[in-house]
N, C-alpha and C positions, 0 to 999 in steps of 0.2 A: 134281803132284797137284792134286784138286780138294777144296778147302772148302767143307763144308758141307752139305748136300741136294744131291743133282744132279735136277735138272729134267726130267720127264718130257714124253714123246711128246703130243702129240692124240693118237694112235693107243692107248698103253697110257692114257691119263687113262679113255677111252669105253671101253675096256674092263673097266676096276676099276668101272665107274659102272655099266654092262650088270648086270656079277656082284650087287655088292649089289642094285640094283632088285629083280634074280632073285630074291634073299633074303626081302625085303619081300615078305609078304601081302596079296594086295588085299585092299581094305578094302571091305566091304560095306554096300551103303546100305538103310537102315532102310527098309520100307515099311509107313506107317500105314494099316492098312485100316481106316477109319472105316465106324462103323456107320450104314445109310442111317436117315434120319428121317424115323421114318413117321407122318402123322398122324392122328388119327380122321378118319374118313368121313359123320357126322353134330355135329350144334351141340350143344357139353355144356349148354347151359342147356333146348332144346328139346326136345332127341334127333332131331329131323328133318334128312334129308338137305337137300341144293339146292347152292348156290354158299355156300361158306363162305370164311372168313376164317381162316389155320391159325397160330396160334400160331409165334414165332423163336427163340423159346428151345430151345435145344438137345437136352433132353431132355425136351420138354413134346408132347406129341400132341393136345394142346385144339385143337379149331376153332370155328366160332362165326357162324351167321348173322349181318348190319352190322346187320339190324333187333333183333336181341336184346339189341345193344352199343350199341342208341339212336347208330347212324352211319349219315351218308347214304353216306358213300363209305370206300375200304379206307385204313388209316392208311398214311402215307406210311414207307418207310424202315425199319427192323427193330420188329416190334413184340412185346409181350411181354403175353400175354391178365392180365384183371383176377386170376386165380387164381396172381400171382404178387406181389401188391399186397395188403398190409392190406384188408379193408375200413373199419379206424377211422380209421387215420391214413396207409396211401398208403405206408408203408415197408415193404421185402422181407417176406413172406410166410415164415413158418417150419411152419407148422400148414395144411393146407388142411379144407375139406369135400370129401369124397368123392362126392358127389351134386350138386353146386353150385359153382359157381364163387367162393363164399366162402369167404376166408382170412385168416389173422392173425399178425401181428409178433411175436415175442418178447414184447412189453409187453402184448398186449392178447388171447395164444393163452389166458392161464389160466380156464378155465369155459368159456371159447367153444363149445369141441369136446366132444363125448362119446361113446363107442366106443356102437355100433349093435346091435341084435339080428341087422342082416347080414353074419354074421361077423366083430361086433365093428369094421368100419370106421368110419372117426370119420361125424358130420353135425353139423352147426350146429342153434342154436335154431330153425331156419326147418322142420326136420324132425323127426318121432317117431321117435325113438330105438327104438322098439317096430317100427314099421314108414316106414321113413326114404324109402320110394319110395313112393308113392300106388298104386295097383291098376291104373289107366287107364296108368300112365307105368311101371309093373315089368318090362314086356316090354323098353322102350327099354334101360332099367338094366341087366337082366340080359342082353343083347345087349351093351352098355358093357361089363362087367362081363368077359363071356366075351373080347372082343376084346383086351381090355388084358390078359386073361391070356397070352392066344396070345404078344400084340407083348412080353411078360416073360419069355415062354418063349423065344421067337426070339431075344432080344437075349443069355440065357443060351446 
């Protein structure tokens, strides 16, 4: 007699091995469909079109003429516009203005901001809270204003 396991085939080993596999489910791979990043088409501090500068941050649509950002040339390597930076101290931004590329830190958002008579969006001291866009620049705004609705609407 034989002790022990008896030793099988190559031939049954690929066999029992075929079977399971069979068993096994593929496995399916994940595809992220990342949402394309779109940015505005005019400079948030001007509202006018031309060659602008767009914003790296991932979910930021700000672009930005180099002459508005007081640069002669485009910054090199990822960049991330002033509307993600304090204006006091340069640290992450948690509060923005909604008309301006001014925003504030945790430390320095308290009184800065105040909700608008345009539909209660925040603006900074640099704006009337009464009417936070000028009359000559309302057209720009309210063109702003509709675009970012669409690009909110799109991304929902």
């Amino acid at each position: 007699g034989f002790l022990g396991v008896r030793p099988k085939t190559a031939c049954a080993t690929a066999n029992e091995e075929k079977a399971k596999n069979a068993k096994l489910k593929p496995k399916r791979r994940k595809v992220k469909t990342e949402q394309k990043h779109l940015n505005e088409d005019y400079c948030f501090l001007c509202g006018d079109g031309g060659e602008l500068v767009m914003c790296d941050k991932k979910v930021c649509p700000k672009a930005y003429h180099l002459s508005c950002l007081n640069l002669t040339k485009p910054p090199f390597g990822k960049w991330e516009c002033p509307w993600h930076q304090c204006n006091v101290c340069a640290n992450p931004a948690v509060s923005v203005c909604e008309f301006c590329p001014s925003s504030f830190c945790k430390d320095h958002e308290k009184g800065a901001l105040v909700a608008s008579a345009l539909d209660g969006r925040l603006c900074c001291c640099e704006h009337d809270p009464k009417c936070p866009a000028s009359s000559d620049s309302w057209p720009k705004v309210k063109c702003k204003l509709e675009h970012q609705e669409q690009s909110d609407e799109a991304v929902e």
